[in-house]
MDAnalysis code that builds the backbone (N, CA, C; Angstrom):
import MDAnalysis as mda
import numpy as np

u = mda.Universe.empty(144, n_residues=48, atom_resindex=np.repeat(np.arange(48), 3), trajectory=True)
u.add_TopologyAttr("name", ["N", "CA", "C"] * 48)
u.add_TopologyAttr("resid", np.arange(1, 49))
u.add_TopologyAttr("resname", ["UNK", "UNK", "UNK", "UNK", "UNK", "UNK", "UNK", "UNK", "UNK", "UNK", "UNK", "UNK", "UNK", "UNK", "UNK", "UNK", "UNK", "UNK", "UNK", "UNK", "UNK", "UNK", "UNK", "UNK", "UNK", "UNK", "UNK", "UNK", "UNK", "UNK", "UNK", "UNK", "UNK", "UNK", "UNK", "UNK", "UNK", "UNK", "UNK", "UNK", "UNK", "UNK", "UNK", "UNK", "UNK", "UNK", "UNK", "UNK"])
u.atoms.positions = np.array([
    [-9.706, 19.697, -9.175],
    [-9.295, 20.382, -7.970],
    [-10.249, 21.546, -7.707],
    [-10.619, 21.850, -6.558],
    [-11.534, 23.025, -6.163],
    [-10.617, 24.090, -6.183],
    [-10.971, 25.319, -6.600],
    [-9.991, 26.996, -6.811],
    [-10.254, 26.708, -5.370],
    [-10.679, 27.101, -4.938],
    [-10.660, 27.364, -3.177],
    [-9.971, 26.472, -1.942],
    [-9.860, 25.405, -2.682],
    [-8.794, 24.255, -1.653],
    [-7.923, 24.579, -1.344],
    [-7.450, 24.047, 0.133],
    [-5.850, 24.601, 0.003],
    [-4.898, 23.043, 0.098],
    [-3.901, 23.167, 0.398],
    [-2.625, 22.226, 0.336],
    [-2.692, 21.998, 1.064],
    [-2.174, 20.493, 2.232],
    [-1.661, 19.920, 2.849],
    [-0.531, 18.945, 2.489],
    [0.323, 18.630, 3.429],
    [1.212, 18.244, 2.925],
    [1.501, 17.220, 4.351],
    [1.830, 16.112, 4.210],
    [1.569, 15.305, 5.302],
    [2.887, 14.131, 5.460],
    [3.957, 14.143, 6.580],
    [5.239, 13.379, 6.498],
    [4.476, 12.159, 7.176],
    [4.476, 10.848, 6.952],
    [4.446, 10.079, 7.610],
    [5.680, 8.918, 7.220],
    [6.315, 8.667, 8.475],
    [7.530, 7.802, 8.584],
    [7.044, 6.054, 7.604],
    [7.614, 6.107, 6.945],
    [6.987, 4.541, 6.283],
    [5.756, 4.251, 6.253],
    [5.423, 5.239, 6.263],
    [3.598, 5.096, 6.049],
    [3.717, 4.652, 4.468],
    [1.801, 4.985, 4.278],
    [1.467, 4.656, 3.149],
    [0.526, 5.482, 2.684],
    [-0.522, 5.422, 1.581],
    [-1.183, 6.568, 1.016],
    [-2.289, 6.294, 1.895],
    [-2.569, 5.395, 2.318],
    [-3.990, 4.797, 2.627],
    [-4.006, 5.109, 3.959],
    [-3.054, 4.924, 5.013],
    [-2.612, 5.649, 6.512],
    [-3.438, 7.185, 6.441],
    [-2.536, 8.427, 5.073],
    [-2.730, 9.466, 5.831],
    [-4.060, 9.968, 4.331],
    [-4.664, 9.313, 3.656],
    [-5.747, 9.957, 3.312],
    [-6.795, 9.743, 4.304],
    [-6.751, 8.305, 5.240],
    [-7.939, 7.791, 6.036],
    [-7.908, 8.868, 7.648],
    [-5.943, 9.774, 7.766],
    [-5.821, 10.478, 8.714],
    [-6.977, 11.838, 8.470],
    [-6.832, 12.148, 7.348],
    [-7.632, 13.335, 6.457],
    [-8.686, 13.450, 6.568],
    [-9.560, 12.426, 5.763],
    [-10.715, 12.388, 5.412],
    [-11.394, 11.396, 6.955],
    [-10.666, 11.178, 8.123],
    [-11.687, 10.572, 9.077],
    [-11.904, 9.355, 8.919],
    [-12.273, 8.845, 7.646],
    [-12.876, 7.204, 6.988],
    [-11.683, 6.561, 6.452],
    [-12.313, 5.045, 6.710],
    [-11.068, 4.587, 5.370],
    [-11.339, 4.459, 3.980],
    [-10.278, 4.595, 3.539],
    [-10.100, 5.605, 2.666],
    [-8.987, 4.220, 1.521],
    [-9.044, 4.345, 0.247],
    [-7.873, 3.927, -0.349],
    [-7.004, 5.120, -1.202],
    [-5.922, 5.518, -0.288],
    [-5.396, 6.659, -0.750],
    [-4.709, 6.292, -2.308],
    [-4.168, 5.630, -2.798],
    [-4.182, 5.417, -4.268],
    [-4.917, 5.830, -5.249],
    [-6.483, 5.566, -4.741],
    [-6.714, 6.424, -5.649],
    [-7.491, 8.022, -5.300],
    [-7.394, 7.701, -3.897],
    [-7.978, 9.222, -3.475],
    [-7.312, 10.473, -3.151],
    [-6.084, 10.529, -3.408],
    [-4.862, 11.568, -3.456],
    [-4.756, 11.527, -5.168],
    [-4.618, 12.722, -5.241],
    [-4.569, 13.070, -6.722],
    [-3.622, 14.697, -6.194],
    [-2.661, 14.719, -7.690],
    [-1.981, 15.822, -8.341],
    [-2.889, 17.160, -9.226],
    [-1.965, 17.855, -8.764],
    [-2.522, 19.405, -9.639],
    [-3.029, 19.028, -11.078],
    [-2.606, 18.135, -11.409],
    [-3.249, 17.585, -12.896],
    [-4.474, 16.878, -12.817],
    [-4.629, 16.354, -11.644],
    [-5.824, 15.800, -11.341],
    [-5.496, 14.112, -11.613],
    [-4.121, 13.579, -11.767],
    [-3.724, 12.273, -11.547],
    [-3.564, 11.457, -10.186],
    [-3.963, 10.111, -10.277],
    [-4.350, 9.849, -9.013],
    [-2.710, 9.237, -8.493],
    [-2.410, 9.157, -7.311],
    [-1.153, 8.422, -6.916],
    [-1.006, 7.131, -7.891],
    [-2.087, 6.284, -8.160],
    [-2.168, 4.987, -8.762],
    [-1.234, 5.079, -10.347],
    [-2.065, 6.202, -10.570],
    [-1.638, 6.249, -12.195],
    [-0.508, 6.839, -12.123],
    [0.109, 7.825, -11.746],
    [2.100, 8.102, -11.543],
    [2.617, 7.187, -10.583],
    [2.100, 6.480, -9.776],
    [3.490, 5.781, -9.163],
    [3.569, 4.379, -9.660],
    [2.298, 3.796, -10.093],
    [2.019, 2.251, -10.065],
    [1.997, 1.525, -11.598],
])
């Protein structure tokens, strides 16, 4: 995680990870593994 980043936090109705990392980052994106926790774990590895 960068010290200087900040948080977002993003509701999407039945979405998915891959919807709002590709909303984020502009590109597509596979949010599974490109959303990661303060631990630096990716969605893949805690939810899947």
């Amino acid at each position: 995680m960068i010290p200087s980043a900040k948080t977002i936090q993003i509701y999407l109705p039945k979405g998915n990870p891959r919807g709002a990392s590709s909303l984020v980052s502009g590109r597509s994106t596979n949010g599974w593994i490109e959303w990661k926790n303060e631990a630096g774990k990716t969605l893949d590895s805690v939810y899947r």
